[in-house]
C-alpha positions as CSV (number, residue, x, y, z in Angstrom):
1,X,-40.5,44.6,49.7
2,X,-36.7,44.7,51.3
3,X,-36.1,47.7,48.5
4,X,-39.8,49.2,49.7
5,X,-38.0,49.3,53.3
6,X,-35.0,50.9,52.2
7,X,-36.6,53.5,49.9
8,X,-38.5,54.5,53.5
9,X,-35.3,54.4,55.3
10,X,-33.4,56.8,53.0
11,X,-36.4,59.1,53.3
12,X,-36.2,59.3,57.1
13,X,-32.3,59.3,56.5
14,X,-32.4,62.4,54.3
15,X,-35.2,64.4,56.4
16,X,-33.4,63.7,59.9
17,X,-30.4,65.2,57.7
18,X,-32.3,68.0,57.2
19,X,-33.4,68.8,60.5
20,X,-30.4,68.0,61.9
21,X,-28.9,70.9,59.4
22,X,-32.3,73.4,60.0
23,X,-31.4,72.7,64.2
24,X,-27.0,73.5,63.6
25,X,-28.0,76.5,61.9
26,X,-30.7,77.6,64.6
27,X,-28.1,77.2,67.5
28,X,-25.2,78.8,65.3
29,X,-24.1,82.0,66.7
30,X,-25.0,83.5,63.8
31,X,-28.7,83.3,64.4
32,X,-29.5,86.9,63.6
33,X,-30.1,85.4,59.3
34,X,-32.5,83.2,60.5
35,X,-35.0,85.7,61.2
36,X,-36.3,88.6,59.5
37,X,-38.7,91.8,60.8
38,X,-42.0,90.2,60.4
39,X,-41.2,87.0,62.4
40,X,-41.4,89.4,65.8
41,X,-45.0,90.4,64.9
42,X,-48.2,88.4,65.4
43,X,-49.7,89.8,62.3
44,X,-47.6,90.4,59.2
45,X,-49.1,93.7,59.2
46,X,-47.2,95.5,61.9
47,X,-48.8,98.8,61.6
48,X,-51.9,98.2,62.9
49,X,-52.4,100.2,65.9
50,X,-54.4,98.2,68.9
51,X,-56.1,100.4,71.1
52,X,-56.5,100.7,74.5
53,X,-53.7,101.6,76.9
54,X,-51.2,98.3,75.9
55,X,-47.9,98.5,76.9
56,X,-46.9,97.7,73.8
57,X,-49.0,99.2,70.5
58,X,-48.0,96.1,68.3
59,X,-49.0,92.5,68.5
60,X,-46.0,90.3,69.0
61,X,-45.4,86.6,68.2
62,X,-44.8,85.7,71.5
63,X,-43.2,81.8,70.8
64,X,-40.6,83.3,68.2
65,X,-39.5,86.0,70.8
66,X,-39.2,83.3,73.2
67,X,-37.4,81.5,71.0
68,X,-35.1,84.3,69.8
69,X,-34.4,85.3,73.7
70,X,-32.9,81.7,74.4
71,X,-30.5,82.6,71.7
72,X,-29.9,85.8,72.9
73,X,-28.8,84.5,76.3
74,X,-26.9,81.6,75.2
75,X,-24.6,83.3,73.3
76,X,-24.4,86.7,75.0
77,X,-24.1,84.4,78.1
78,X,-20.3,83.1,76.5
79,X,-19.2,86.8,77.0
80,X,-20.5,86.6,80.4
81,X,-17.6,84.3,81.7
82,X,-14.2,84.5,83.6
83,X,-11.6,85.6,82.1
84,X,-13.9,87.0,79.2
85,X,-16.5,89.5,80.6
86,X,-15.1,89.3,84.4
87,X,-12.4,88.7,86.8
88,X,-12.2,85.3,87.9
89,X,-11.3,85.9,91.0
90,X,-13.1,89.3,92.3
91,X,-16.2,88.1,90.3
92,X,-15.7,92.2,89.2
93,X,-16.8,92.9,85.9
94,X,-14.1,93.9,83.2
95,X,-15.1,97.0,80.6
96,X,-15.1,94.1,78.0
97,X,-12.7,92.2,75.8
98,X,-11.8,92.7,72.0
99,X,-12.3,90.5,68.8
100,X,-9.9,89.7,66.2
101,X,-11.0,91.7,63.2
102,X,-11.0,89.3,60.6
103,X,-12.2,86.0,62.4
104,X,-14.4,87.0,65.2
105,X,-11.9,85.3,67.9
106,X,-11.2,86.8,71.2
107,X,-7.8,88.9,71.0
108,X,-5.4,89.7,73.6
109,X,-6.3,90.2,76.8
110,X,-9.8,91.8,77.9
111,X,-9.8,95.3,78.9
112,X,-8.3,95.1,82.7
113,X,-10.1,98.1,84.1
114,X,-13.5,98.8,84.9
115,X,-16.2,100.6,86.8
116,X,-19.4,100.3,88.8
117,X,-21.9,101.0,85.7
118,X,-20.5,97.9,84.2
119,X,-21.0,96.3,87.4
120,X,-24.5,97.5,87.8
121,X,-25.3,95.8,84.6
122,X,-24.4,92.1,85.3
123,X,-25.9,92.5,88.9
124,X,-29.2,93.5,87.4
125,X,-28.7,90.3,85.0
126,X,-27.6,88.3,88.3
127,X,-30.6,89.9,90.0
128,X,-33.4,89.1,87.2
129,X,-31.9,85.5,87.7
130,X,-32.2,85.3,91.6
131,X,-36.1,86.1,90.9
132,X,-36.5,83.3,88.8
133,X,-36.4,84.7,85.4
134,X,-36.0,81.6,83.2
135,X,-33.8,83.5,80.3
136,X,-31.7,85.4,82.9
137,X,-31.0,81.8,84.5
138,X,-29.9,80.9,81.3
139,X,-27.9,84.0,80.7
140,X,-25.8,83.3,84.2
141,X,-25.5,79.2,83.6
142,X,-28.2,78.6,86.1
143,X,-29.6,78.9,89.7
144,X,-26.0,77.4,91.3
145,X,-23.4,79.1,89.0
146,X,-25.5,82.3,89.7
147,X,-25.2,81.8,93.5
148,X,-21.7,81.3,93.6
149,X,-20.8,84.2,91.5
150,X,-22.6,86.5,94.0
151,X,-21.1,84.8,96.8
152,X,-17.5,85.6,94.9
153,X,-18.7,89.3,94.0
154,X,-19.5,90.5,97.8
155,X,-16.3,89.0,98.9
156,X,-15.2,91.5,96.5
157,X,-16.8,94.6,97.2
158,X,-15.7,93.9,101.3
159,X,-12.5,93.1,100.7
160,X,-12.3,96.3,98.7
161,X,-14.4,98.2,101.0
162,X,-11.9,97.1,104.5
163,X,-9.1,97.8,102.1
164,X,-10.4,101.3,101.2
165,X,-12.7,102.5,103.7
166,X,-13.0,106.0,103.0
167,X,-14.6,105.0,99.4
168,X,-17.6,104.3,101.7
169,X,-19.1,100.9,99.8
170,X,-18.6,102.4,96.5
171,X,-15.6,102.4,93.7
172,X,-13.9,104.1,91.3
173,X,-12.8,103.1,87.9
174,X,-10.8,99.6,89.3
175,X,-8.0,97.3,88.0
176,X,-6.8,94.0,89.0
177,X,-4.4,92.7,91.1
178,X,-3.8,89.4,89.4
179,X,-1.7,88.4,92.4
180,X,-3.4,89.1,95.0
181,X,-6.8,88.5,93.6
182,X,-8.2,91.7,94.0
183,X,-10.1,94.9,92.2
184,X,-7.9,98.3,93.0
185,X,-8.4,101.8,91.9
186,X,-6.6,102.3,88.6
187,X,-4.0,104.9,88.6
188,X,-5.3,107.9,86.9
189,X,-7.8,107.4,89.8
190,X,-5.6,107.8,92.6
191,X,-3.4,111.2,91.6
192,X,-3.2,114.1,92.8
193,X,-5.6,111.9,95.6
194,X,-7.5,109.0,95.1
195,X,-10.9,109.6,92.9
196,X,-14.7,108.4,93.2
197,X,-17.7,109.1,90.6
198,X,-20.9,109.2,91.5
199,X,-23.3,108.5,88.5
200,X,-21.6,105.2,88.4
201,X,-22.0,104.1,91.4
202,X,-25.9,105.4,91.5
203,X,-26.2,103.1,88.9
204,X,-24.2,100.0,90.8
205,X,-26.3,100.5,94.3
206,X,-30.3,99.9,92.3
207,X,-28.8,96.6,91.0
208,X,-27.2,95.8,94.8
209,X,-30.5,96.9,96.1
210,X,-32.4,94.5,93.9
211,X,-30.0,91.9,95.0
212,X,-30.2,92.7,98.4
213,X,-34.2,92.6,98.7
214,X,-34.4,89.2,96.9
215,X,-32.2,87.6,99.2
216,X,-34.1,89.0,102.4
217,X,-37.8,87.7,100.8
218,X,-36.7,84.8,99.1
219,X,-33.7,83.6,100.4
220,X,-32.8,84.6,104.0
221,X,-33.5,80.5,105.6
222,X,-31.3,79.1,102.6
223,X,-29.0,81.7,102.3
224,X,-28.6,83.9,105.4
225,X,-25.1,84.9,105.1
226,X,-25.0,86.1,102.1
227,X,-28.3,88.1,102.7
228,X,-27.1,89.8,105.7
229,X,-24.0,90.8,103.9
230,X,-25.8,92.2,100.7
231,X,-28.2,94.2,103.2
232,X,-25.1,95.0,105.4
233,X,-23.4,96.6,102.0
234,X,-26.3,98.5,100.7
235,X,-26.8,100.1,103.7
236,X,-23.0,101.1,103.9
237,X,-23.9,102.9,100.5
238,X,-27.0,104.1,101.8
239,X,-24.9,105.7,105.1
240,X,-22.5,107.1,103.0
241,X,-24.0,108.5,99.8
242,X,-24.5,111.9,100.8
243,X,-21.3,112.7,102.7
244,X,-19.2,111.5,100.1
245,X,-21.2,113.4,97.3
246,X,-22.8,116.6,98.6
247,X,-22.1,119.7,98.7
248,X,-24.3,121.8,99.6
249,X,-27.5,123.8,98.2
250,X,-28.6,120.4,95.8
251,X,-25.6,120.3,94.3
252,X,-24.0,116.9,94.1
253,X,-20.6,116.3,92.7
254,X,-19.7,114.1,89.7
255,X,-16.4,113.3,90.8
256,X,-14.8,113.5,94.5
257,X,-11.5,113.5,96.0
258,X,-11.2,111.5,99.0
259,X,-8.2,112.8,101.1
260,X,-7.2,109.6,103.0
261,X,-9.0,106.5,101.2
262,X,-8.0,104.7,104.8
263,X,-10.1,106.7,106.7
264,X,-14.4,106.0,107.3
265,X,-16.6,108.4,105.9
266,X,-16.7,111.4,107.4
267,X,-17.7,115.1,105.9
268,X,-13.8,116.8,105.8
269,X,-12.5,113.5,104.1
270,X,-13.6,114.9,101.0
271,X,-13.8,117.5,98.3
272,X,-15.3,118.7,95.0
273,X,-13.0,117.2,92.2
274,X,-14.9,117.6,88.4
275,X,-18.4,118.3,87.2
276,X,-21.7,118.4,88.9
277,X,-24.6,115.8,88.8
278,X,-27.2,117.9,88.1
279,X,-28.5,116.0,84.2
280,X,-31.9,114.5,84.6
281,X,-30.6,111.2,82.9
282,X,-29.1,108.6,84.2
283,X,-27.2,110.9,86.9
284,X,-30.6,110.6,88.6
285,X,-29.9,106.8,89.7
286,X,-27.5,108.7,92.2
287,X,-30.0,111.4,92.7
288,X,-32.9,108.8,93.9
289,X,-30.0,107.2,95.9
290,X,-29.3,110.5,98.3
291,X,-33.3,111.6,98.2
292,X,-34.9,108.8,99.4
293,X,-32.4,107.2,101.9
294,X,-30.0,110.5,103.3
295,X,-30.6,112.2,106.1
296,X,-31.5,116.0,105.9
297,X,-31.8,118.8,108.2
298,X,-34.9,119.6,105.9
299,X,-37.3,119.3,103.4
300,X,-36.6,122.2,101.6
301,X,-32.8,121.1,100.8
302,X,-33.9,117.6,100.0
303,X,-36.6,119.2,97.3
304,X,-32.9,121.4,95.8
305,X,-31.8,118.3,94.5
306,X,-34.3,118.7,91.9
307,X,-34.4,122.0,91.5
308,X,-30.2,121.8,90.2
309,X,-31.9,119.6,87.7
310,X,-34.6,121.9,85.7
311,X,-32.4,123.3,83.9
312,X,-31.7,120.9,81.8
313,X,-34.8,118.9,82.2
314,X,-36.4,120.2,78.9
315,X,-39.2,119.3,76.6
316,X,-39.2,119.4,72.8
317,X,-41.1,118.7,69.7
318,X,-40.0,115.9,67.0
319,X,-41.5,116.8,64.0
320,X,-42.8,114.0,61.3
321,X,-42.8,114.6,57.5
322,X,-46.5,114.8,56.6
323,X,-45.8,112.5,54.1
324,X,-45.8,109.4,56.7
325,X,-49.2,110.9,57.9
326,X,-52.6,110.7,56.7
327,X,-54.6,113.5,55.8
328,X,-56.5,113.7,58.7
329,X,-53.3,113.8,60.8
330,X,-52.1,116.5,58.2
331,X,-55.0,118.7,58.8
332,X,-55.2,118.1,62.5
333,X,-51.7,118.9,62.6
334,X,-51.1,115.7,64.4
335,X,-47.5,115.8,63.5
336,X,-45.2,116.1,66.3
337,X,-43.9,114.0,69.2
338,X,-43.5,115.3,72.7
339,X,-40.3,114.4,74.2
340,X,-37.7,114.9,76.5
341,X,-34.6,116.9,75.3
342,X,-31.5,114.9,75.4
343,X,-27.5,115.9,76.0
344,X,-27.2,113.9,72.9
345,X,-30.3,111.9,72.6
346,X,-28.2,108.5,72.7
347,X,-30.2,106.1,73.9
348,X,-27.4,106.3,77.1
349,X,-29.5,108.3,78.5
350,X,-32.2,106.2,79.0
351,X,-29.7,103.9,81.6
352,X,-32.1,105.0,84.6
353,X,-35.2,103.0,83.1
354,X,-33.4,99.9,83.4
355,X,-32.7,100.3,87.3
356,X,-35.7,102.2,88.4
357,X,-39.6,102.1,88.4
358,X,-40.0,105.3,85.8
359,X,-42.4,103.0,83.8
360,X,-44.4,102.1,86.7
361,X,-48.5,102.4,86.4
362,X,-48.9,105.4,88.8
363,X,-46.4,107.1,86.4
364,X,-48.5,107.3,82.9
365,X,-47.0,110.6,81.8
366,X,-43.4,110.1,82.5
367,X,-44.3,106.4,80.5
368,X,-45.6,108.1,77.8
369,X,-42.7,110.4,77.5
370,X,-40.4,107.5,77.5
371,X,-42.3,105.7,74.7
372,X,-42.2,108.9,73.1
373,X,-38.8,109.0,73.2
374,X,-38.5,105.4,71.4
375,X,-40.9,106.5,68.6
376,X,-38.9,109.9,67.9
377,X,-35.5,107.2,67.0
378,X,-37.2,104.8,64.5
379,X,-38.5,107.9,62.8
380,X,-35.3,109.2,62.4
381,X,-33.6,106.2,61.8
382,X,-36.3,105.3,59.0
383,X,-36.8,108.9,57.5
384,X,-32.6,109.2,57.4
385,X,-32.6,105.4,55.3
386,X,-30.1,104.2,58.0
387,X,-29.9,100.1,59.1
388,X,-29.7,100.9,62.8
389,X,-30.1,103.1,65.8
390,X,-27.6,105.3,67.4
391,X,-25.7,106.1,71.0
392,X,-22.4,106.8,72.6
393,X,-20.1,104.0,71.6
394,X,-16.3,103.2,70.4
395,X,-15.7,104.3,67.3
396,X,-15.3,101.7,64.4
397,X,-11.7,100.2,62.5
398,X,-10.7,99.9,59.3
399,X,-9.2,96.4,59.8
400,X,-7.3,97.0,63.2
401,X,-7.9,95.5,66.5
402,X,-7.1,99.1,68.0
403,X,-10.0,100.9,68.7
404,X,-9.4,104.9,67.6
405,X,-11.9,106.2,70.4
406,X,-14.8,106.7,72.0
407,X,-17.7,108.6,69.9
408,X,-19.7,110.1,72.8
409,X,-21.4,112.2,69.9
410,X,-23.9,110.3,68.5
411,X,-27.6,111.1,68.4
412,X,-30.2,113.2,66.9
413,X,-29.2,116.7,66.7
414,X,-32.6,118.5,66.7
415,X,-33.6,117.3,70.2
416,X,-29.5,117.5,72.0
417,X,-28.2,120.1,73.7
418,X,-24.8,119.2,71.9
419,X,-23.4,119.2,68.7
420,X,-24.0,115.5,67.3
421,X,-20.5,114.8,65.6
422,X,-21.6,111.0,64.2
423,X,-24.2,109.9,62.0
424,X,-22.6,106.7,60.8
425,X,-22.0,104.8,63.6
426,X,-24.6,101.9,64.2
427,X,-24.8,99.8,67.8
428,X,-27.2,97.0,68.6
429,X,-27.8,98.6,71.9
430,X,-29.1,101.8,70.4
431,X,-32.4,99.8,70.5
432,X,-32.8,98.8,74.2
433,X,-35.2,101.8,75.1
434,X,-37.3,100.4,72.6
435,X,-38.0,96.7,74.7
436,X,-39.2,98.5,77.1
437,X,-41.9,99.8,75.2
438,X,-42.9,97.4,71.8
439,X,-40.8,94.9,72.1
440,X,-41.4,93.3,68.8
441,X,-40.3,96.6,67.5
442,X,-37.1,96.5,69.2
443,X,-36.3,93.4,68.0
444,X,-36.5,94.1,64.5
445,X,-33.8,97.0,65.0
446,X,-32.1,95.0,67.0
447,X,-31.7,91.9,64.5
448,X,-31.4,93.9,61.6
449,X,-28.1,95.4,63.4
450,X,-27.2,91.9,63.9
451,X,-28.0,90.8,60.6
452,X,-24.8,93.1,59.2
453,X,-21.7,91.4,58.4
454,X,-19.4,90.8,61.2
455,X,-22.2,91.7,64.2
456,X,-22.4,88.1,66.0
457,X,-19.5,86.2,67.0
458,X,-19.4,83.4,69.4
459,X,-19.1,85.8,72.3
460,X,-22.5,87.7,71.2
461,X,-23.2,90.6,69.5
462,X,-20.3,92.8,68.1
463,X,-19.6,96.7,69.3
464,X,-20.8,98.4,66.4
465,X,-20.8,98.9,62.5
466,X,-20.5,102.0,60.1
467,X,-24.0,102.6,58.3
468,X,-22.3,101.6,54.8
469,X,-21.2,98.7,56.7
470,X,-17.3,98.8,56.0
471,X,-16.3,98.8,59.2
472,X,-16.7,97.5,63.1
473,X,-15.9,98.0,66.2
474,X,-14.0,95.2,67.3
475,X,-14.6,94.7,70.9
476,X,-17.3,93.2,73.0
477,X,-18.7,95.5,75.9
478,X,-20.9,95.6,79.1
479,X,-22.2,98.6,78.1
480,X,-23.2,97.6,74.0
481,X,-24.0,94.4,75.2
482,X,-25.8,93.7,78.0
483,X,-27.9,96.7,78.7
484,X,-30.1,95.5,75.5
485,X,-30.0,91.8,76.8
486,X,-31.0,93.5,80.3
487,X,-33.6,95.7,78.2
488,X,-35.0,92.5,76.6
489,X,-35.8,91.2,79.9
490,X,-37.8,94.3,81.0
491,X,-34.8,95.4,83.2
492,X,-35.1,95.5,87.5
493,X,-37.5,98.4,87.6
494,X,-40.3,96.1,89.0
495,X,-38.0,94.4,91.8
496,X,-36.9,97.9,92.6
497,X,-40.7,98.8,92.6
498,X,-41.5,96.1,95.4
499,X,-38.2,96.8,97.6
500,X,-39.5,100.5,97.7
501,X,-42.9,99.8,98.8
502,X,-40.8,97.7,101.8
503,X,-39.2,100.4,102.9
504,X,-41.3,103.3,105.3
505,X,-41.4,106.9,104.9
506,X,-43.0,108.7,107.7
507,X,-44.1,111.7,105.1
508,X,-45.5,109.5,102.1
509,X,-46.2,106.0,103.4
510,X,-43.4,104.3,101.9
511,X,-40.0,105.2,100.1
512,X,-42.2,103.9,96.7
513,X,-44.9,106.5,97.3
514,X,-42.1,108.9,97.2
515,X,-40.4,108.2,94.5
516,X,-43.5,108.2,92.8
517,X,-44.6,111.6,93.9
518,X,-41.4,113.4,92.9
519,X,-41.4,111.9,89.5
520,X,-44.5,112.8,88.8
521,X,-44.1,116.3,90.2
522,X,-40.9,116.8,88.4
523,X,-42.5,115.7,85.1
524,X,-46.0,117.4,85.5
525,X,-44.1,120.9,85.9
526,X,-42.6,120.8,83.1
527,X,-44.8,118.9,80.4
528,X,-48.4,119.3,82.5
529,X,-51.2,116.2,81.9
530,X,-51.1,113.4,79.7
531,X,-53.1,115.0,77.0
532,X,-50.6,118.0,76.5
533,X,-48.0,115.6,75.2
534,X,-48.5,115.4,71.7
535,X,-47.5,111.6,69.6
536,X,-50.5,109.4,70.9
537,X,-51.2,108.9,67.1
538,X,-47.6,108.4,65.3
539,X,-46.3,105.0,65.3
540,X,-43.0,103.3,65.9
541,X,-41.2,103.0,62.7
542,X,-39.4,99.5,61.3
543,X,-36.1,99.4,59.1
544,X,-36.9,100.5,55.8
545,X,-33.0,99.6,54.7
546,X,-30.6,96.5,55.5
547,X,-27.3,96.5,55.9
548,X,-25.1,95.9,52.6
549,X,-24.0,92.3,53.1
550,X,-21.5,92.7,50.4
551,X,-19.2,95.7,51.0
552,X,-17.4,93.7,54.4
553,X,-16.9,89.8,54.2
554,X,-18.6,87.9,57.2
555,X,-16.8,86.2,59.9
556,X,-16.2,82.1,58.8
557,X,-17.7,81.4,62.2
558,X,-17.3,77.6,63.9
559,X,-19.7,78.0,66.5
560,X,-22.8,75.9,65.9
C-alpha cells in the first residue's frame, strides 16, 4: 500500500513538473512559439466570411487573444520603464533604446532625444489606462504607477513650457538635461533659431486631450490638480495652434522658426521654416487640431485647410490575381480593392486612426476605406510570399549594434506616390492597421513577425528583420513598438469621440458633429457612396510563408 502511495505521489510529482514547465514557457518572453495562426481564430477555418456589417469579418477566439494581450503588455510594458523607454525624471519619452545584437540585452545608453509623436504614443497608452482598460493598466504597472507618471509628465511639459514660452505648449525634437532634470530642444533644433514641427505635435495634443477629458469626468474630486493642469495645458495648445503654424490661405507649415523662444505666442514671433502640412495622413492630427478649436475670421478660410489637402488625397485600385478569386468573382470582375493612395503606403500613415474617431459609426465609408486599406497589405504580403508586413522603419545590421539608417521607403509601390526603395524589410508594427479592423488577422502577422529569430527579447518585440531573416534591427522603439500595442487595444479614437461630443459648436451642435461632417465630406468627394468602393467581397489574407528559423541563431534568452 506505502509503494501504492508513492507510485501516486510521483505521478502528481511528474505532472506538476510538467505544468510548472508548460506555465515558464508561457510567461517566457519568447511567447510568440507558443502560438501559431489558427489559435487567433474561433474556427480553424479562417476564411469563412460572416455577414452582416461586423467590425471584424473573422470569428476570433476571444480567451486566447485575451491571453496573448497579457503577454503583450507584460513584456512590452519592461520597455516601458525609466531609464529604458523614458526619462526618469521628466517622465518624457526617449526615441527608444538598442539591443545587443547577439544576446538580446539592452546596450549602451537609450537614444537621448526625442519628440512629441513618441510622446503621443505612451500618453494614449497612459490614457487607455486612466479609463480603466485592464491590459493598458497592465501595460503602465497599474492604477498608482500610472498616476504618478502623469503627475511627473505635466510637471514636465510646464516646466518646459515657462522655460520656453514662445513654443506655445508644444515641442520640438528634445534632449535631456541630466542635471537639471529637464527635456530641452536638441541642437540641430535651435540653429539658425530655435525649430517646432507641427505633425508631431498634432499627434501629441489627441493623446493630452484624451488625458485631459478623463481627468475632468472621472477624476476631478480625486484628482483636481492634476485635472486642472491637463485642461490648463491643452488649452495652451488649443490657443496657440494656429498662430504658431499658419500661414495663410490653408496652408500650414511643417516646420516653424520661432524668433525669440522666450517670448508668448504672438503672430510676428514666427516664420515659415521647411515643408507644408498639406498630406491627408497623419499631418491631419494637426489639421483637426487648428479646424475645430482656432479662431477664424471665416468659414471659407477654415474650409482651405482642406482644400491644400486634395491634392494628394487620392483614390486607387488594388488589383487581385484572379487566381485567389472564384469564378463568379472572375466574371463579375469583382477583383479590385478601393483604397486610398499612400506617400508610400507604410502603414505610418495610418497614425491618425489611432488618435481620432475616423472609424466611428457615422463614418461607414471612410471605415470601409480604412479596412480596405488593411486588406490591400495581406494581399500583397501573401501574393509576394513574404513573412511580414511593411512600413518606414530603421534599416536592419549585419551583426552591429549601429544602426545604418532610417528606410523611410518601404511600402507597396503600385498605390505610393514615391518610389518604394525596400522590399525586404519586415516590422511587427506594419500590422497595427490591421487590429483595428480583424483583429484575429492582425495577430497572426503580428506573431508570425515575432515568431522570427531574434524578434522578442525581454524588453518586447525587436525593430525589425530582413525577409530571408539574416538580419535585425537592433533597437527597441516607440514608434515599432507601441503603436501596435496601442493598435491592439483599439487605440483612443472612442475617448476622443466622447470629449468631442463635450465640446459645443454653435454651427454643428458639437465639435464631434463637426468632425464628423468634414470627414465625410472630404471622403464622399472624392470616392462618392459606399457602394462605389469596390473590395466588399475580397478577404484579408494570412501568412502563406514563415520566417526561416535557421539562417540567424535565436537569442539564449533568460527571461521566463
Amino acid at each position: 500500500m506505502a509503494g501504492f502511495h508513492f507510485l501516486c505521489f510521483l505521478i502528481v510529482l511528474c505532472c506538476t513538473q510538467i505544468v510548472y514547465v508548460e506555465a515558464q514557457k508561457k510567461s517566457s518572453c519568447r511567447f510568440a512559439l507558443d502560438y501559431e495562426c489558427a489559435d487567433f481564430f474561433l474556427h480553424q477555418d479562417h476564411n469563412i466570411q460572416l455577414s452582416g456589417n461586423e467590425k471584424d469579418q473573422y470569428a476570433v477566439n476571444q480567451k486566447t487573444i485575451d491571453d496573448y494581450l497579457s503577454h503583450v503588455m507584460k513584456w512590452e510594458g519592461q520597455f516601458a520603464q525609466p531609464g529604458i523607454g523614458y526619462d526618469a525624471k521628466s517622465g518624457y519619452t526617449y526615441d527608444g533604446h538598442p539591443l545587443n545584437y547577439t544576446t538580446g540585452a539592452l546596450y549602451g545608453d537609450p537614444h537621448l532625444f526625442s519628440a512629441p509623436s513618441k510622446e503621443s504614443i505612451h500618453m494614449s497608452m497612459l490614457a487607455l489606462a486612466l479609463s480603466g482598460n485592464k491590459h493598458a493598466l497592465e501595460f503602465s504597472g497599474g492604477f498608482e504607477k500610472t498616476m504618478d507618471l502623469l503627475h511627473l509628465k505635466i510637471k514636465g511639459y510646464m516646466q518646459f513650457n515657462e522655460s520656453y514660452p514662445g513654443f506655445g505648449c508644444f515641442t520640438p525634437w528634445v534632449g535631456f538635461n541630466s542635471e537639471k532634470g529637464t527635456f530641452e530642444p536638441i541642437d540641430s533644433w535651435t540653429k539658425p533659431y530655435y525649430k517646432v514641427p507641427s505633425l508631431d505635435n498634432g499627434e501629441w495634443f489627441w493623446a493630452l486631450y484624451a488625458i485631459a477629458h478623463l481627468l475632468s469626468t472621472q477624476y476631478m474630486d480625486t484628482y483636481p490638480i492634476l485635472a486642472k493642469n491637463y485642461n490648463g495645458f491643452v488649452t495652451c495648445q488649443k490657443d496657440s495652434a494656429k498662430t504658431i503654424f499658419y500661414r495663410g490661405k490653408g496652408m500650414v507649415s511643417a516646420t516653424v522658426y520661432i524668433l525669440d523662444p522666450k517670448k508668448s505666442p504672438t503672430p510676428d514671433n514666427y516664420i515659415h521654416c521647411d515643408g507644408y502640412l498639406d498630406d491627408p495622413y497623419e499631418g491631419e492630427t494637426m489639421t483637426q487640431l487648428m479646424y475645430l478649436f482656432s479662431a477664424w475670421d471665416s468659414d471659407e478660410e477654415r474650409d482651405l485647410l482642406w482644400q491644400t489637402k486634395r491634392a494628394m488625397f487620392q483614390a486607387i485600385n488594388y488589383t487581385v490575381p484572379e487566381s485567389f478569386l472564384s469564378a463568379e468573382e472572375i466574371a463579375a470582375k469583382k477583383n479590385v480593392i478601393t483604397v486610398q493612395k499612400g506617400f508610400w503606403f507604410s502603414t505610418h500613415e495610418q497614425w491618425k486612426t489611432l488618435l481620432l474617431p475616423y472609424l466611428a459609426k457615422e463614418l461607414p465609408l471612410v471605415q470601409k476605406l480604412f479596412r480596405n486599406a488593411e486588406k490591400a497589405r495581406t494581399y500583397d504580403a501573401y501574393i509576394s510570399k513574404l513573412p511580414g508586413l511593411q512600413a518606414s522603419i530603421n534599416d536592419v545590421t549585419d551583426g552591429s549594434e549601429e544602426i545604418p539608417c532610417y528606410a523611410s521607403a518601404c511600402g507597396i509601390q503600385s498605390l505610393a506616390f514615391q518610389n518604394i526603395e525596400r522590399r525586404d524589410l519586415m516590422t511587427p508594427y506594419g500590422s497595427f492597421g490591421l487590429f483595428l479592423h480583424s483583429p484575429a488577422v492582425g495577430f497572426c502577422w503580428y506573431n508570425n513577425m515575432l515568431s522570427a529569430p531574434r524578434m522578442q527579447s525581454s524588453y518586447g518585440s525587436t525593430e525589425a528583420i530582413n525577409a530571408n531573416s539574416t538580419e535585425i534591427s537592433p533597437l527597441t522603439t516607440w514608434d515599432s513598438k507601441i503603436t501596435t500595442v496601442l493598435a491592439m487595444l483599439q487605440g483612443i479614437g472612442s475617448i476622443n469621440e466622447k470629449a468631442l461630443r463635450r465640446e459645443k459648436d454653435a454651427q454643428y451642435g458639437t465639435a464631434y458633429d463637426r468632425f464628423v461632417y468634414i470627414v465625410n465630406r472630404e471622403h464622399e468627394l472624392l470616392f462618392g457612396t459606399e457602394q462605389d468602393v469596390l473590395g466588399d467581397n475580397i478577404r484579408f489574407q494570412i501568412p502563406n510563408t514563415h520566417f526561416n528559423g535557421n539562417t540567424l541563431s535565436d537569442w539564449d534568452l533568460t527571461c521566463a
